[in-house]
N, C-alpha and C positions, 0 to 999 in steps of 0.2 A: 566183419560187417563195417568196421571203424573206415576203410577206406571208401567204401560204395553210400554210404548212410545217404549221402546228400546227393547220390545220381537218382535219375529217372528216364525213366524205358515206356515207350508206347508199347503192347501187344496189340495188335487186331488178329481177331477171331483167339482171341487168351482166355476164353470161357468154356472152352472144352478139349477133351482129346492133347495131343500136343500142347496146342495151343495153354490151354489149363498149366500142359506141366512145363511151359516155358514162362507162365507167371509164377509160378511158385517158386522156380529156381530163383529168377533174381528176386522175389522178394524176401528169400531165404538169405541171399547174396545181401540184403541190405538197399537196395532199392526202393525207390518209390514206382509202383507198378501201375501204369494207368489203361485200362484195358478197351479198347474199342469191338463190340460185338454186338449184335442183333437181341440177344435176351444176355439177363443176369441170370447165374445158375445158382443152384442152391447151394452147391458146394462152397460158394464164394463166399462166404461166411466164416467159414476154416482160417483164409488166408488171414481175416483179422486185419488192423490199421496200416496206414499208410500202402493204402489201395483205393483207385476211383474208376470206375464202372463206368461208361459211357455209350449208349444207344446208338451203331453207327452200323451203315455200311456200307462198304468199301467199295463199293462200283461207283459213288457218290465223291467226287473231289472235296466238294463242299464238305461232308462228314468227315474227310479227313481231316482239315483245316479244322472242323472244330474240334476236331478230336487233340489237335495238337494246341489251340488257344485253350483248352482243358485242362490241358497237363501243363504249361506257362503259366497258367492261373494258382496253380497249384504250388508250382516250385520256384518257376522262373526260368526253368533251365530242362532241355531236355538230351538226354546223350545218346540214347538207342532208341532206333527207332526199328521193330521185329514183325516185319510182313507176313501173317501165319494165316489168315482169312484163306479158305481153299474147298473148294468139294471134287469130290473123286466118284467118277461113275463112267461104266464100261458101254459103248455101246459100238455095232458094228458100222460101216461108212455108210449102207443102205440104209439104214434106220436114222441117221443124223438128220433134223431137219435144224432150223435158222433158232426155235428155241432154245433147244436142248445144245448147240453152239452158242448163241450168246449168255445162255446160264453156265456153261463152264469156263468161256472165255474170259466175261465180263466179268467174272469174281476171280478167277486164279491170274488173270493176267493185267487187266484194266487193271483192275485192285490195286493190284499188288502196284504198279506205274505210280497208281495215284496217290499211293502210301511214300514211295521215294521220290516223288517229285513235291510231296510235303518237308518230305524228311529233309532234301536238298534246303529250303526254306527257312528252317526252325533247330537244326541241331549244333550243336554248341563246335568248336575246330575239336578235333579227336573225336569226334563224336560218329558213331556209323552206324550201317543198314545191313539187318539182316533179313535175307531171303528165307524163310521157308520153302522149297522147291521138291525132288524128287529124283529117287532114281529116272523114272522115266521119263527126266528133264534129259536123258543123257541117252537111251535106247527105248527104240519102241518097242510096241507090243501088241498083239491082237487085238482088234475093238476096245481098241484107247487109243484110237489116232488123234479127238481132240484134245483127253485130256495130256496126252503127248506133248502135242501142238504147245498147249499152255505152258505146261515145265519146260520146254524147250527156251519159249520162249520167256520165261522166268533167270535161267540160266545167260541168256544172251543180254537180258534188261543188266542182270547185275557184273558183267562182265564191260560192258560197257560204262555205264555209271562207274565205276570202279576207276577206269579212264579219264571219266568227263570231272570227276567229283574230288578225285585226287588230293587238288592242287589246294582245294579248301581245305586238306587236313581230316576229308570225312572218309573213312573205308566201307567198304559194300564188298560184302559175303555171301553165300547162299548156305543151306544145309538139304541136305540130299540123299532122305530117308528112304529104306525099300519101306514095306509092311510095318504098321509099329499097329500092334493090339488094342485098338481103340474105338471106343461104339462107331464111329464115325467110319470105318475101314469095315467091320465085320458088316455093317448094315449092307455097305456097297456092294460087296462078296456075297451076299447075300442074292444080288441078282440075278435074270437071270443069263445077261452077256456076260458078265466076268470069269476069271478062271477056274472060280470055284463051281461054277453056276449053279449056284442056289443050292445047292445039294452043305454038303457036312463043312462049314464054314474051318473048323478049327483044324480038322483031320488036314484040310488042303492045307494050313497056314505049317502046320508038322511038316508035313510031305515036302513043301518048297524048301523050308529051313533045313533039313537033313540032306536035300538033292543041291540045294544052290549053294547055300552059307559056310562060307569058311568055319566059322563057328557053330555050326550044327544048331543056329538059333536065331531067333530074329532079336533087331533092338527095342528096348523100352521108351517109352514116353521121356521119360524124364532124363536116356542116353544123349538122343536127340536135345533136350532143351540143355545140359550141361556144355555140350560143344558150343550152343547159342550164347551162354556167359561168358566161355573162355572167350570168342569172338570179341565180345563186348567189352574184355577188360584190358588192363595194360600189356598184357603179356602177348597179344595175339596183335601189336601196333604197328607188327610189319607184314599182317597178314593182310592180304586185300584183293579183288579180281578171282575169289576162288569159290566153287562150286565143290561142298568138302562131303563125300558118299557118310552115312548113319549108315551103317547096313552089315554087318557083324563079316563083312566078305564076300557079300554076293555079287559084286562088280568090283574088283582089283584092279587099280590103275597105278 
């Protein structure tokens, strides 16, 4: 903890799901964790001090901005900045209209823009952006063409950035989970466009892991936000421009 004590990490959407367990990791790591999301959850209480809560959200430039004069308020200093705000919902190209498009868009990709175009602003030289992204940032899938569309272009934001942001000393990462077990994924599988459709959520989530996964399993919450540390610390300071698969081997590259 002795070497992170004095860093600070923004999460948005770090109040649940992933999101939740990529706060806890750094503020396990020794962090100051400052979390940008729509409601405070009860569990956050757990995490205990040196954690600030902020009502934001992320389609909103502005809420980014304050979300990061929050965290400068706070420390002075901010060094990750970890784009995890995202929803996932299946539907097929007949059924898309202009809502159900700018509610997936304008949170998984606006967002996510307006979180690294803050982050470019406010983060300390060594300091970087991590993407939360998607296997299906990388292949489609059946009625998931927008939210496709959005990883995709999640994947090409921080590829780019990665390029443009270099030269300041700031790295931009992605991370590129299949399924990870989380209210947020079971609810969506739950529907009734998705793979599972609507029928026996877990049974399908078995069935995939045993047919696709190297590892006969999917990853955890907290797999995913672990690579999100290593990202974030000295060790990973020649990593940058990469889009890195969570996924126990169900896409091998």
């Amino acid at each position: 903890m002795s070497k992170t004590k004095n860093r600070t990490v923004i999460v948005t959407g770090g109040s649940k799901g992933i999101g939740l367990a990529i706060s806890r990791a750094f503020y396990e790591e020794g962090y100051t964790v400052v979390v940008g999301s729509r409601k405070k959850p009860q569990e956050w209480s757990n995490l205990g001090g040196r954690v600030l809560f902020k009502s934001t959200d992320v389609r909103s430039e502005k809420d980014h901005l304050e979300l990061a004069k929050a965290a400068l308020n706070l420390t002075g200093r901010i060094d990750a900045y970890v784009n995890c705000a995202g929803i996932s919902l299946w539907r097929p190209c007949q059924e898309v209209d202009s809502d159900f498009w700018d509610l997936i868009v304008d949170t998984n990709l606006k967002g996510l823009f307006w979180g690294c175009k803050t982050a470019a602003k406010v983060l300390k030289k060594d300091g970087c952006i991590i993407n939360v992204s998607s296997l299906a940032g990388k292949r489609g899938s059946a009625n998931n063409s927008v939210y496709c569309a959005s990883k995709f272009g999640v994947n090409g934001i921080t590829q780019s950035l990665a390029r443009e942001l270099g030269a300041q000393g700031i790295r931009v990462n992605a991370v590129c989970p299949v399924y990870v077990k989380t209210k947020g994924v079971l609810e969506a599988l739950a529907e009734e466009f998705s793979p599972a459709a609507g029928k026996d959520v877990n049974k399908y989530l078995k069935k995939f892991a045993l047919e696709n996964s190297a590892l006969k399993r999917l990853p955890l919450a907290n797999e995913v936000a672990a690579v999100c540390v290593f990202l974030a610390s000295a060790k990973a300071s020649a990593v940058t421009g990469q889009c890195i698969n969570v996924d126990c081997g169900v896409l091998v590259q």
